[in-house]
N, C-alpha and C positions, 0 to 999 in steps of 0.2 A: 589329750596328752600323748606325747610320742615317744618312745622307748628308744632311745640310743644305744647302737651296736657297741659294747665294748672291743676298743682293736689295740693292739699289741704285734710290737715291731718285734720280730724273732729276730733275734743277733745270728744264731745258731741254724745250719740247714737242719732239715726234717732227718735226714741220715744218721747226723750226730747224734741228736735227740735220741731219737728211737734206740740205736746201738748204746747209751747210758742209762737208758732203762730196762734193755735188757741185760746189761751188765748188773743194775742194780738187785733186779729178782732174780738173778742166777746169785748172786752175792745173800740174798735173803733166805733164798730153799736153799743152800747150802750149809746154814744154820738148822733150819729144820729136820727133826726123824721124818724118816720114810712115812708116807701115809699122802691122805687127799688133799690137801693145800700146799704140801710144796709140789707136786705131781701140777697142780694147779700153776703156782706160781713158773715153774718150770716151761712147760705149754708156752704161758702167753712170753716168756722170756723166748720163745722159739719162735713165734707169729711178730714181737718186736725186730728180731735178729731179718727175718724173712722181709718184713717193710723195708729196714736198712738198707737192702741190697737189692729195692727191684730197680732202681734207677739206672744199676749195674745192666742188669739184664736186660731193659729196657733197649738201653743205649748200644749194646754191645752189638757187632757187625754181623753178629748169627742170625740176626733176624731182619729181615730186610723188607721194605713197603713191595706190598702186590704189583707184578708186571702186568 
């Protein structure tokens, strides 16, 4: 018996994504008292934000291939 890949066409780039869910847990710890799970949710709201934008930094002319 062979297991097929479940595949799924994203409509949406990864950027997108990533920037509306960290919209989403900054929108959720923003609910919460101070204490360890919005400190938590906060975090990875900061590591989604930083995904968003390495494609920025990737692409950007400050960084140039080895002479």
């Amino acid at each position: 018996m062979t297991l097929h890949r479940r595949r799924i066409k994203q409509t949406r780039s990864l950027e997108e994504r990533m920037a509306e869910q960290a919209d989403k847990l900054k929108d959720k710890a923003s609910q919460l008292p101070a204490g360890a799970e919005r400190e938590s949710l906060l975090k990875r709201a900061r590591v989604a934000e930083t995904g968003a934008h390495l494609v920025d930094w990737i692409q950007s002319p400050g960084l140039q291939p080895p002479k």
